[in-house]
KETILUM-570190 format. One record per atom (N, C-alpha, C): residue in one letter; x, y, z. Coordinates in steps of 0.02 Angstrom, whole numbers, plus 50000, padded with zeros to 5 digits. Layout:
N
AXYZ;...
This chain:
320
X488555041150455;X489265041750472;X489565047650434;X489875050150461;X490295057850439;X491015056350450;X491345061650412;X492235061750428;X492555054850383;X493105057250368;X493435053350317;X493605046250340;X493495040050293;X493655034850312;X494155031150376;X494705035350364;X495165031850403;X495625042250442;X495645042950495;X496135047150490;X496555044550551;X497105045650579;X497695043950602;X497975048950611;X498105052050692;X498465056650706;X499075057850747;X499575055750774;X499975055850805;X499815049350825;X499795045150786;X499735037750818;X500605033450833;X500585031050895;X500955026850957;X500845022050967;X501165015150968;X501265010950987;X501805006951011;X501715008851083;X502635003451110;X502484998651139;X502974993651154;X503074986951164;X503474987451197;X503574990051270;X504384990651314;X504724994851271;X505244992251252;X505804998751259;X505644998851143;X505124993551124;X505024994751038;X504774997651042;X504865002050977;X504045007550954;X503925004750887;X503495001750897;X503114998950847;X502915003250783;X502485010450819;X501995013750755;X502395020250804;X502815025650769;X502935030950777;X502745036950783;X502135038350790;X501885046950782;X501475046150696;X501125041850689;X500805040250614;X500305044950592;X500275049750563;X499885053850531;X499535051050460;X498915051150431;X498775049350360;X497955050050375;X497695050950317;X496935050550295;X496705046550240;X496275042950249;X496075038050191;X495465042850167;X495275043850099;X494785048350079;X494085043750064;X493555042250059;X492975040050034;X493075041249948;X493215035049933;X493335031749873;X493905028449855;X494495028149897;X495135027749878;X495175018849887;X495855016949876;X496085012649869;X496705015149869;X496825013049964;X497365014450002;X497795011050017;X498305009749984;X499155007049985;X499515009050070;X499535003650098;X500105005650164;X500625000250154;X500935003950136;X501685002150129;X502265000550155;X502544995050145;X503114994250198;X503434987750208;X504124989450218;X504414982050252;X503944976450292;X504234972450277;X503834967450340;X504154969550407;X503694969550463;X504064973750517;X504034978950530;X503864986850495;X503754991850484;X503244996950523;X502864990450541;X502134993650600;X501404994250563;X501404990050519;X500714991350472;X500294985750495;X500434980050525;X499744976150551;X499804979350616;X500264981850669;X500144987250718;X499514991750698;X499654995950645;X499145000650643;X498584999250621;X498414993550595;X497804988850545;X497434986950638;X497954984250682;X497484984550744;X497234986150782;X497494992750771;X497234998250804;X496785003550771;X496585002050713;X496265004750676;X495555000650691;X495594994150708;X495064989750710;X494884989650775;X495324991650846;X495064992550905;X495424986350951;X495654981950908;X496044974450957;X496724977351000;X497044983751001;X497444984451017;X497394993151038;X497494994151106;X497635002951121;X498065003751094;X498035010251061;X498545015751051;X498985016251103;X499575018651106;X500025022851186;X499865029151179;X499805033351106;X499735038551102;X499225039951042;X498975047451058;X498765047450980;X498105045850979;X497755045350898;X496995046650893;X496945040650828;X496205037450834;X496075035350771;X495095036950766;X495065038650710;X494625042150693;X494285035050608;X493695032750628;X493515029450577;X492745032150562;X492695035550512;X492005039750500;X492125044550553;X492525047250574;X492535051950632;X492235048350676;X492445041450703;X492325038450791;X492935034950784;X492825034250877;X493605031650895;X493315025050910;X493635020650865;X493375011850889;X493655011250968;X493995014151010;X494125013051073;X493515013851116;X493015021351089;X492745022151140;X492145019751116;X491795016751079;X491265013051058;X491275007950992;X490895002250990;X490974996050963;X490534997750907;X490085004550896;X489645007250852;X490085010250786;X490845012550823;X491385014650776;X491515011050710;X491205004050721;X491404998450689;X490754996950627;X490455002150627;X489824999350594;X490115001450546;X489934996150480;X490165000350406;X491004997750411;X491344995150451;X492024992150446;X492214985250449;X492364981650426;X492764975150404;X493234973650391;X493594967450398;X494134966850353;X494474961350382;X495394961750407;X495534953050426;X496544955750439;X496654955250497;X497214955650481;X497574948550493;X498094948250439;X498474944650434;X498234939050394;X498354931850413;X497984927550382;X497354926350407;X496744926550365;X496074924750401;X496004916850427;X495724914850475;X495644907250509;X494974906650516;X494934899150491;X494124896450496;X494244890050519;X493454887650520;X493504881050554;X493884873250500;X494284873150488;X494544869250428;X494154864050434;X493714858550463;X493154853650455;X492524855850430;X492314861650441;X491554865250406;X491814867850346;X491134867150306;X491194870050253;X491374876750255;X491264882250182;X491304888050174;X490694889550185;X490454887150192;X489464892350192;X489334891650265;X489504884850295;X489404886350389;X490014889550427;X490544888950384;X490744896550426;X490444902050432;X490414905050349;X490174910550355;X489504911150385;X488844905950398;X488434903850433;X488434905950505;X489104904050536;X489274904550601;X489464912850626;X489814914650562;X490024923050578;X489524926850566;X489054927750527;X488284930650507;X488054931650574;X487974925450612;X487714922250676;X487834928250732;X488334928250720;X488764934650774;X488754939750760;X488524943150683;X488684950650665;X487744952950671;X487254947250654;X486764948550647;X486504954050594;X485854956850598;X485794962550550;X485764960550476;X485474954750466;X485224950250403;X485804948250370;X486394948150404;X487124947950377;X486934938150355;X486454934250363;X486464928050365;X486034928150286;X485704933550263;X485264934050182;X485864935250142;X486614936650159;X487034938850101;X487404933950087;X487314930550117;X487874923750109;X488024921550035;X487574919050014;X487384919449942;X487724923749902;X487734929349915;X487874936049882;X488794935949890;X488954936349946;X489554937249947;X490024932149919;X489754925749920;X490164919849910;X490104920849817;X489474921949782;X489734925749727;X490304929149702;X490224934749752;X490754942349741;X491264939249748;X491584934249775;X492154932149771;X492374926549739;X491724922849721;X491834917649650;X491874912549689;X491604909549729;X491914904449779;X491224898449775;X490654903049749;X490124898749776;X489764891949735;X490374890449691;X490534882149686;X490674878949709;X490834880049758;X491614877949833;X491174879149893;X490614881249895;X490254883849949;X490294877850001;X490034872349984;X489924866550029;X490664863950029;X491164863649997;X491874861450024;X491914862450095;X492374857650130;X492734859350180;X493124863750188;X493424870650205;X493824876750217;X494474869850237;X494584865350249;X495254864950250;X495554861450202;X495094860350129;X495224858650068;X495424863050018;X495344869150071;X495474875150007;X496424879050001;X496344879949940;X496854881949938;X497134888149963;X497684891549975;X497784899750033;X497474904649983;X497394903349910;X496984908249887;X496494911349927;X496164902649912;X495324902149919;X495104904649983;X495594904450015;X495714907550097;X495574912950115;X495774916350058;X495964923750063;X495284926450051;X495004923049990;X494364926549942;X494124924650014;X493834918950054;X493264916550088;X493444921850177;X494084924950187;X494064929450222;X493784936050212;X493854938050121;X493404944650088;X492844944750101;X492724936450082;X491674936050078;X491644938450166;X491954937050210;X491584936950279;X491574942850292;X492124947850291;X491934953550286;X491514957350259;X491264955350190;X490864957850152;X489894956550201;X490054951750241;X489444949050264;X489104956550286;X489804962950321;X489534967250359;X489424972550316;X489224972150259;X489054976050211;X489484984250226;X490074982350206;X490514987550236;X490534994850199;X490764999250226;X491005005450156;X491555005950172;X491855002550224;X492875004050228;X492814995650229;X493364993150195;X493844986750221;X494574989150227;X494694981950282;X495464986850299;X495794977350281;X496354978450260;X496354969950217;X497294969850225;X497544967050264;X498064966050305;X498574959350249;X498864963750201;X499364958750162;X499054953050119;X498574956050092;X498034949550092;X498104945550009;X498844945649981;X499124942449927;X499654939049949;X499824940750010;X500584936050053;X500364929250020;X500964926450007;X501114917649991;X500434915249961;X500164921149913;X499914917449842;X500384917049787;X500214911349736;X500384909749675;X500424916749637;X500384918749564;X500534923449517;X499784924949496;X499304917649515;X498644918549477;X498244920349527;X498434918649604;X497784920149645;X498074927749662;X498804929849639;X498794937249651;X498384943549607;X498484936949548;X497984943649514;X497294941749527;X497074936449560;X496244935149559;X496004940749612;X496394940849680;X496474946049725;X496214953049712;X496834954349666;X496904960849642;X496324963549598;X496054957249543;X495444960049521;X494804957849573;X494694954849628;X494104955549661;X494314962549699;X494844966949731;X494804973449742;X494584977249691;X494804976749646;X494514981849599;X493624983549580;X493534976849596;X492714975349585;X492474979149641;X492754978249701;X492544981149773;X492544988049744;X493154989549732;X493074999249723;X492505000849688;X492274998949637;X491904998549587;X491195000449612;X491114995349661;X490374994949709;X490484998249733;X491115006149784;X491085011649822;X491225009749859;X491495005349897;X492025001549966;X492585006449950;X492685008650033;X493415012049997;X493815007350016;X494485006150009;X494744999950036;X495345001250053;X495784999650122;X496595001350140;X496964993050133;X497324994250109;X497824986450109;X498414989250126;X498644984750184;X499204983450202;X499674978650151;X500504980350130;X500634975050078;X501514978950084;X501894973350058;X502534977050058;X502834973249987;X502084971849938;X502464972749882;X502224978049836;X502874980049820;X502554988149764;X502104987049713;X502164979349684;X501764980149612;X500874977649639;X500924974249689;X500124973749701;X500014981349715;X500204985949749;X499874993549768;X499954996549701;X500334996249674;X500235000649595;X499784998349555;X499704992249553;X499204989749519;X498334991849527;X498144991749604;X497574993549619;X497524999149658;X497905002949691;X497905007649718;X498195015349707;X497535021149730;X497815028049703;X498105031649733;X498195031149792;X498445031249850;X498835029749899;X499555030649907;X499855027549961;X500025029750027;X500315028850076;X500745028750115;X501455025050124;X501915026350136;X502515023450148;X502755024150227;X502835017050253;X503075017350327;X503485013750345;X504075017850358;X504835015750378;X504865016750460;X505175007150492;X505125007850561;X504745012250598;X503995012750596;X503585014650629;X503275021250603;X503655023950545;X503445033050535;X503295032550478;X502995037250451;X502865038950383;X503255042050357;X503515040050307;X503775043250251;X503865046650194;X503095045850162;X502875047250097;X502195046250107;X501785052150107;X501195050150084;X500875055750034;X500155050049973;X499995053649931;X499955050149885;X499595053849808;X499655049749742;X499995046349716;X499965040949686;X500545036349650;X500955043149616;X500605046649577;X500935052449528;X501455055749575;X501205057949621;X501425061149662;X502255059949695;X502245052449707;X502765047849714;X503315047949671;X503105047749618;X503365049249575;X503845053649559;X503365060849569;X503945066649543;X504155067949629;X504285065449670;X504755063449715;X505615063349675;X505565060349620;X506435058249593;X506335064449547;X507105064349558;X507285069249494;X507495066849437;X507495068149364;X507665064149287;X508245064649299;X508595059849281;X509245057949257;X509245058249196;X509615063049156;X510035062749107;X510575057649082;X510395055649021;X511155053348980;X511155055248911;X512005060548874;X511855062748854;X512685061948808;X512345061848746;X512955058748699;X512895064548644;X513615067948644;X513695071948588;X514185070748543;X514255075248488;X514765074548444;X515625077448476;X515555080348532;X516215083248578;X516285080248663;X516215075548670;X516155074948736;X516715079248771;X517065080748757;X517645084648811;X517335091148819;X517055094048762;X516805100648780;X516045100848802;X515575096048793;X514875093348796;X515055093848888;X515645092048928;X515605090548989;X515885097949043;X516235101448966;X516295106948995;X515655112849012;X515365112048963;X514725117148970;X514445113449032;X514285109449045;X513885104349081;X514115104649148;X514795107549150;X514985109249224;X514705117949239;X514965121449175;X514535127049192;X513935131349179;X513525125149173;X512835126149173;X512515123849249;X512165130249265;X512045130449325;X511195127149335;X510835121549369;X510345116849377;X510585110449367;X511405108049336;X511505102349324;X511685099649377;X511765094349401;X511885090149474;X512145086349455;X512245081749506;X512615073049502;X512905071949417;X513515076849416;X513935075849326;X514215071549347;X514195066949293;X514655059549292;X514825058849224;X515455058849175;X515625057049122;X515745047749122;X515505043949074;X515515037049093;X515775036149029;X516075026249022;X516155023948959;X516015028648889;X516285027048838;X516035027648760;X515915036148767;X516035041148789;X516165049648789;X515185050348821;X514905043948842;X514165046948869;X514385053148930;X514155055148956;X513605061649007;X513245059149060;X513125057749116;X512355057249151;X512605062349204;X511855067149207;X511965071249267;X511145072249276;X510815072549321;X510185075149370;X510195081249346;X509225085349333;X509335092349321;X508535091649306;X508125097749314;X507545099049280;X507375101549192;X507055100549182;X506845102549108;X507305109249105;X507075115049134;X507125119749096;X507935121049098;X508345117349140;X509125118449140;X509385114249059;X508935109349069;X509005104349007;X508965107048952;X508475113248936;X508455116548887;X509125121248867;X509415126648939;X509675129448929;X510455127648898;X510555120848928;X511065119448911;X511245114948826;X510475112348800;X510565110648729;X510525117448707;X510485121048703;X510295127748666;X511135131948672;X511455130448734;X512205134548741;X512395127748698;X512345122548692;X512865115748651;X512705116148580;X512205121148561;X511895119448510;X512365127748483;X512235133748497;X512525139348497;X513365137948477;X513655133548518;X514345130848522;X514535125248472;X514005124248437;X514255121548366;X514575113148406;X514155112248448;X514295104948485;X513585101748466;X513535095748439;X513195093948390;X512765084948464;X512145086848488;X511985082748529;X511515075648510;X511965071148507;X511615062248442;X511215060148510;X511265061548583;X510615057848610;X510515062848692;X510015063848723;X509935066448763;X509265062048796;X509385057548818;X508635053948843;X508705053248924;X507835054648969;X507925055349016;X507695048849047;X507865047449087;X507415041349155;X507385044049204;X506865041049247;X506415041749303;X506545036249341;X506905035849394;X506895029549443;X506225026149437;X506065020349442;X505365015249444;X504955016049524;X504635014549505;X504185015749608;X504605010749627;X504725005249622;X505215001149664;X505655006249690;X506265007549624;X506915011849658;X506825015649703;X506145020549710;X505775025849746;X505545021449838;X505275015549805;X505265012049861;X505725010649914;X506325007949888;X506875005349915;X507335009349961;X507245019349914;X507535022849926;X507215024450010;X506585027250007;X505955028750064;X506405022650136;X506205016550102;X506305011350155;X506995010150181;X507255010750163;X508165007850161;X508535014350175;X508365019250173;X508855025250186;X509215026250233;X509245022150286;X509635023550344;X510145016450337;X509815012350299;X510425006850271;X510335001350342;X509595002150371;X509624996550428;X508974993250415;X509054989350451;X508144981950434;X507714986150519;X507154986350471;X506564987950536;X506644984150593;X506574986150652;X506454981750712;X505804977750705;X506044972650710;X505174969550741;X504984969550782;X504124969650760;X503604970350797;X503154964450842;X502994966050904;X502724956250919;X501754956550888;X502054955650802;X501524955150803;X501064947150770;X500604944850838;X500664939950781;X499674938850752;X499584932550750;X498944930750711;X498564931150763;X497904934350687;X497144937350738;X496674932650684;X496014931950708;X495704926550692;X495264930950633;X494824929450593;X494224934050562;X493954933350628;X493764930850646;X493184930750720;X493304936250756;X493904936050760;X494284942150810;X494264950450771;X494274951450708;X494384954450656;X493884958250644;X493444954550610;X492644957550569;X491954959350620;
């Protein structure tokens, strides 16, 4: 297999008069741990299904190893994963499910069983009934099935939704283990701290488009520092500060503080004219909006809630 994990090019998806996935551009690289980001609603299990082949495009290309899962089912070799919540037979155990899905993927996928139910810590629970288990255990025993297809992409569709605090981090560290082994891996998720946590990589997708894509770092210097800045003159501390040219958003607040937006080197110029001016500066400290604030900003900017999408539940059967 050749060509980068995941690429996405002018990708389309309408629903009558919705557009689901807008013109979606992005590349997943071979090694990453890929953050898709977004409201609930946003078009990310849209594009998780069309990435997997359950759903045409309207427009547009998807490229997995450089093949289009539309035009061959070979596209799929080397891919796994589960959108939404994974479903099993809740009366069989965990080992004759995965028994049953092996069954169907073939290709000695029935010698790993063992192996995978490991990798996900489950295989104390092996002989349980799947409808004794908890939505964790759900989640891990949808990883193991994927894992059956000895994958190098998983594509893993919200797959911490309506866990506890402990099965989010159990989650989060069985991805990390995955990267570890060279899986590259895309998660769909619309909470910021699971993608910061395990992922180097994001995308951001507001009502159907992208918004941001690239390094967490990267994301980052997206915001500009905010200043707050306390001197021994505030009346004249606010005068230089108007005519110092890189300063932005001046706001004089409570107690004679300062906050105004600006890059380093304006920051310099202007302690150095306050300092020249015998204006004496007791604090100058900067902040950085949080990836949340950064988040909120990306998503919310038009100040409206995503349309929804009709999207609903796909089986692992249907999935992997």
């Amino acid at each position: 297999m050749t060509g980068n994990p995941v690429e996405l090019r002018g990708l389309v998806k309408r629903y009558g008069d919705i557009v689901a996935v807008d013109g979606v551009d992005l590349t997943v690289q071979t090694g990453d741990v890929y953050g898709y980001l977004g409201p609930n609603g946003a078009g990310k299990t849209t594009s998780l299904r069309m990435m997997l082949g359950l759903i045409r495009p309207t427009a547009g290309s998807v490229r997995l190893f450089g093949r289009d899962p539309l035009a061959s089912v070979k596209a799929l070799e080397g891919v796994a994963g589960f959108v939404e919540e994974p479903r099993f037979y809740p009366y069989l155990s965990a080992r004759k499910n995965l028994e049953l899905l092996a069954a169907f993927d073939g290709g000695g996928a029935s010698g790993r069983i063992g192996e995978v139910l490991d990798v996900v810590e489950l295989a104390d629970r092996a002989r349980d009934r799947v409808g004794g288990y908890s939505h964790g255990m759900r989640q891990r025993l949808g990883i193991a099935a994927a894992l059956l297809r000895k994958p190098r992409l998983l594509l893993l569709d919200e797959p911490t939704t309506g866990l506890d605090p402990a099965g989010m981090r159990d989650i989060r560290m069985l991805i990390r283990r995955l990267a570890m082994k060279g899986i590259t891996v895309m998660l769909s998720s619309h909470q910021l701290t699971e993608v910061e946590d395990v992922c180097n990589r994001v995308a951001i997708i507001r009502s159907g488009r992208i918004v941001f894509e690239g390094a967490l770092d990267d994301l980052r210097q997206t915001a500009a520092t905010t200043y707050r800045l306390r001197t021994t003159d505030p009346v004249r501390a606010l005068a230089y500060c108007e005519g110092q040219p890189g300063i932005k958003s001046l706001n004089a607040v409570e107690a004679g503080e300062i906050t105004f937006v600006a890059d380093e080197d304006a920051v310099a110029e202007l302690s150095v004219a306050m300092a020249e001016a015998g204006v004496g500066i007791t604090a100058l400290i900067p902040t950085r909006p949080s990836l949340e604030d950064l988040f909120f900003r990306f998503t919310e900017a038009d100040g409206t809630a995503p349309q929804p999408t009709p999207e609903s539940k796909t089986t692992v059967m249907d999935a992997v």
